[in-house]
C-alpha positions, 0 to 999 in steps of 0.5 A, spaced: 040 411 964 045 408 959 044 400 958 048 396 953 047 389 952 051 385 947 050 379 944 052 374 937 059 372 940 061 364 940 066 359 938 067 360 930 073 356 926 079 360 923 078 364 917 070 364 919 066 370 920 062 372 927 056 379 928 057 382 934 051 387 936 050 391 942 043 393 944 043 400 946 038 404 950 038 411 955 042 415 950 042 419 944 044 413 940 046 417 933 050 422 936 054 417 941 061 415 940 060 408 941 066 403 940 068 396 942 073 394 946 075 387 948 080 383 954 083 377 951 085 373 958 091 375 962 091 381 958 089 388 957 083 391 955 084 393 947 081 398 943 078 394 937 074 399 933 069 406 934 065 410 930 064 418 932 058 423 929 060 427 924 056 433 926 053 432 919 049 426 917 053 421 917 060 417 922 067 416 922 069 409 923 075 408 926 079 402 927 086 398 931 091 396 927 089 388 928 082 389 925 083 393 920 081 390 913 077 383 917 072 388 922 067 394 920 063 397 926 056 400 923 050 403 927 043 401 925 039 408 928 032 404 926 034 399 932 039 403 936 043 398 935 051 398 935 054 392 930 061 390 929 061 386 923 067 380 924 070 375 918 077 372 916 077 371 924 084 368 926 085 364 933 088 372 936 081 375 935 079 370 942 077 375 947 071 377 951 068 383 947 065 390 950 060 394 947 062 401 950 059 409 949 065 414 949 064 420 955 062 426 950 065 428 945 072 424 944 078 427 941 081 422 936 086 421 940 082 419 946 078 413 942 082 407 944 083 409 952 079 405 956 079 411 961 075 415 954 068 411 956 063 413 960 058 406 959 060 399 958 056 392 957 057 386 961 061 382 953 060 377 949 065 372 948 068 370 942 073 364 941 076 362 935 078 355 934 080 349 930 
């Protein structure tokens, strides 16, 4: 059984920076496409960032227009742990924040459709304030 617990959110002052981790556990974590979601309230639940095995030794990265540049998403394979590194965070970035594994293999196409995951973690709340 897939289990994802996510952890590191909390209130942070715009232009700071914030790790999120996802403790990850049940699956094949190197060859999972893994990623993050988040649902600001009263909102849909976005796309944020995703990373897909490459068939070789490494990972693509994938990212929303929002969080590129300020977000890097990485897996630490030792840990079997999911990161999403956070900086020059802005007040918009408010949202619970779900770690996620992809059902399969997605196309690129598919990697910001909620539909697309398979697993979810129960989120981490991050709020940036003044």
């Amino acid at each position: 059984q897939v289990q994802l617990v996510e952890s590191g959110g909390t209130m942070v002052q715009p232009g700071g920076s914030l790790r999120l981790a996802c403790a990850s556990s049940g699956h094949n974590f190197r060859t999972s496409a893994m990623g993050w979601f988040r649902q600001a309230q009263g909102k849909e639940r976005e796309f944020v960032a995703a990373v897909r095995w490459n068939g070789g030794s490494g990972s693509n990265s994938y990212y929303s227009d929002p969080v590129r540049g300020r977000f890097t998403i990485s897996k630490d394979y030792a840990a079997n742990t999911l990161y999403l590194q956070m900086n020059s965070l802005k007040p918009e970035d408010t949202a619970l924040y779900y770690c996620e594994r992809y059902r399969g293999s997605p196309i690129l196409s598919s990697l910001w459709v909620p539909e697309s995951v398979d697993t979810w973690g129960q989120g981490t709340q991050v709020t940036v304030s003044s």
